[in-house]
matplotlib code that plots the C-alpha trace (Angstrom):
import matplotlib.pyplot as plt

x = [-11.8, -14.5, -17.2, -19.4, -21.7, -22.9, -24.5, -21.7, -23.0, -22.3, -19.3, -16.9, -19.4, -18.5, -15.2, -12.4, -9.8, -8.0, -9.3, -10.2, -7.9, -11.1, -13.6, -17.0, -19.6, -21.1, -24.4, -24.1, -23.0, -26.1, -28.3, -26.2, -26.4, -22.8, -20.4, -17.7, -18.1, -19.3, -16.1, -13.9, -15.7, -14.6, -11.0, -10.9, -12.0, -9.3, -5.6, -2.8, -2.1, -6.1, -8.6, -11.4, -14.0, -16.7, -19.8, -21.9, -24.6, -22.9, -24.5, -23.7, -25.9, -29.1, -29.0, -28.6, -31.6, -33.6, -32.9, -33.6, -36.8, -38.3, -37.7, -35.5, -36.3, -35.1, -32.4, -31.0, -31.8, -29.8, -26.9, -26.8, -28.3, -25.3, -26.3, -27.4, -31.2, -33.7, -36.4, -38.1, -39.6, -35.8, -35.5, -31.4, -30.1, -26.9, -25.1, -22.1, -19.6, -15.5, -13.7, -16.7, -16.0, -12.2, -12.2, -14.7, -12.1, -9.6, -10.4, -9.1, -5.6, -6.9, -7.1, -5.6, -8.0, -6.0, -8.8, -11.9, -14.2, -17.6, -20.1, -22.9, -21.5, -22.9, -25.1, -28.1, -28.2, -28.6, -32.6, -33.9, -34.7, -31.1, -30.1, -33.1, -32.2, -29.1, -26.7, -23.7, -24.9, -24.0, -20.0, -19.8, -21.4, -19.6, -16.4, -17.5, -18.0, -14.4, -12.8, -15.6, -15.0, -12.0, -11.7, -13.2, -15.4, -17.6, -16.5, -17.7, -21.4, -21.6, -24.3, -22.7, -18.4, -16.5, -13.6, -10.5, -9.4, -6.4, -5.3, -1.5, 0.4]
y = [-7.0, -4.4, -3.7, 0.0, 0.7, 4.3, 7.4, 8.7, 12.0, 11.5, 9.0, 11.0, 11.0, 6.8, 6.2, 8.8, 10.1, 7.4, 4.6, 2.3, -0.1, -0.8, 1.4, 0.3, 2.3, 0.4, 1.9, 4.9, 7.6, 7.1, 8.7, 11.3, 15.0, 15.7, 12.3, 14.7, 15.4, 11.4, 10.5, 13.2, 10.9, 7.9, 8.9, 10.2, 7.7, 5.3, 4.7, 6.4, 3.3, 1.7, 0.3, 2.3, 0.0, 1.7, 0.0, 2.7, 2.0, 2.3, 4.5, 2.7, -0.5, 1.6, 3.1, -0.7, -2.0, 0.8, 0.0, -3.8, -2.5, -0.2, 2.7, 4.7, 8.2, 7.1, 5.4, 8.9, 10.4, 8.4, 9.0, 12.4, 13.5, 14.8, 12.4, 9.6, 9.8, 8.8, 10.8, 12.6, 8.7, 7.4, 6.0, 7.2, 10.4, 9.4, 6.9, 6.9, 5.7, 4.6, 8.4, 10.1, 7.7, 7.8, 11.7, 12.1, 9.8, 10.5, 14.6, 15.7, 13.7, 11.8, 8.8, 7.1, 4.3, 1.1, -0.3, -0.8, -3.4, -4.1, -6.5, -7.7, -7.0, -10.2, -11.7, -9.3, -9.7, -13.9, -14.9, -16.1, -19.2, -19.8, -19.7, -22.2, -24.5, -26.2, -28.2, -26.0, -23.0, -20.9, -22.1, -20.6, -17.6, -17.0, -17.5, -15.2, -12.7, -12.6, -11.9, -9.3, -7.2, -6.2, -5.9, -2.5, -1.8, -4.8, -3.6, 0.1, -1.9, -3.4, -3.0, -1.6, -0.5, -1.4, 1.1, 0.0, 3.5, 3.5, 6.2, 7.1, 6.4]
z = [41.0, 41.9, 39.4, 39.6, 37.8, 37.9, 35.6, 33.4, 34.6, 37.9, 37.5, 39.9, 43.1, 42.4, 40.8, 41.8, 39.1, 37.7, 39.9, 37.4, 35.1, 32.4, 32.1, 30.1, 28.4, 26.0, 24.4, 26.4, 23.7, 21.8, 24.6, 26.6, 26.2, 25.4, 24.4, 24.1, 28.0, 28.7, 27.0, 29.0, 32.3, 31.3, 30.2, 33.8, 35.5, 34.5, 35.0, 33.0, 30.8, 31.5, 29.1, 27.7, 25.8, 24.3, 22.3, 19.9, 17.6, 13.9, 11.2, 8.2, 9.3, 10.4, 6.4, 5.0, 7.4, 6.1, 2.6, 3.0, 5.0, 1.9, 3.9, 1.4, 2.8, 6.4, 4.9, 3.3, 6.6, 8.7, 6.1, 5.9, 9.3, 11.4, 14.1, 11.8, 12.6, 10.8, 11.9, 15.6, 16.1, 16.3, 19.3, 19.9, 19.6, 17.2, 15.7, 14.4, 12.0, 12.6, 11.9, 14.5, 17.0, 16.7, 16.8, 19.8, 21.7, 21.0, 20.7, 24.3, 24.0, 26.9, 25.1, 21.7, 20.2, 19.9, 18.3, 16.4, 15.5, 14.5, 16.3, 14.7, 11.3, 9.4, 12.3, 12.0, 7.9, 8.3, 7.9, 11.0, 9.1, 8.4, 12.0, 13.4, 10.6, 12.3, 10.4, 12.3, 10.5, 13.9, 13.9, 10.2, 11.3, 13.9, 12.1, 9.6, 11.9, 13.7, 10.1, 9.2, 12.7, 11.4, 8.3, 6.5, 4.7, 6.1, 10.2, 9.5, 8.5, 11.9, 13.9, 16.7, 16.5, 19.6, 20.3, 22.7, 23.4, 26.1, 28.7, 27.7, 30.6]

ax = plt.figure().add_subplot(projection="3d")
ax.plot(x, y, z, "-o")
ax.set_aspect("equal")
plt.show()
């Protein structure tokens, strides 16, 4: 195995065309110019029948921490803002929800999504207090969280959706 790690802008002066069995980019879409043309990288850098796994911040959870937060006006910003914003002080440049991220992968025909799955979906709704109280609180949680990453409505919540995309082949 040989790991590189490299700017998605710049992925080819490191990785040639379809070098790579499993590509990463995981909270990388959030911040490029163009995730269309990030994406179109990635699916080139791997293999005809390689892994793509892709983590992106998920829309859906940045309007429900808002809520919970009092922040109603962000909230409705986030939802309806094309790139799910909440306003010039948001510190990424889009978020997304489960259809977006499918169709940006999968809008070349470079890649087909095999998968997606929320992380975080429960997790970062749990009281801190909960958590440092012990009593095996974690092994519930955690539990909780493998039946929740996959099954929608509560996966498209997640904090962050991880896409399997694969490069037919």
């Amino acid at each position: 195995m040989r790991a590189v790690q490299g700017d998605v802008d710049a992925l080819a002066d490191v990785v040639a065309d379809a070098e790579a069995d499993l590509v990463l980019g995981h909270g990388l879409l959030e911040y490029v110019d163009d995730p269309a043309e990030a994406c179109r990288a990635l699916a080139l850098a791997t293999v005809p029948g390689g892994a793509l796994s892709l983590l992106v911040a998920g829309r859906f959870a940045a309007v429900l921490s808002r809520v919970v937060a009092g922040r109603l006006e962000e909230a409705r910003r986030v939802l309806v803002d094309p790139s799910g914003r909440w306003g010039a002080g948001d510190p990424l440049r889009r978020r997304m929800d489960v259809e977006e991220i499918r169709t940006l992968v999968e809008a070349d025909g470079q890649l087909s999504v095999e998968r997606v799955q929320g992380h975080r979906v429960l997790a970062d709704l749990v009281p801190d207090g909960v958590l440092d109280s012990g009593g095996g609180v974690p092994d519930p949680l955690a539990e909780l969280e493998d039946i929740a990453a996959g099954t929608p409505p509560l996966r498209d919540m997640a904090s962050q959706l991880h896409v399997l995309a694969r490069r037919p082949g």
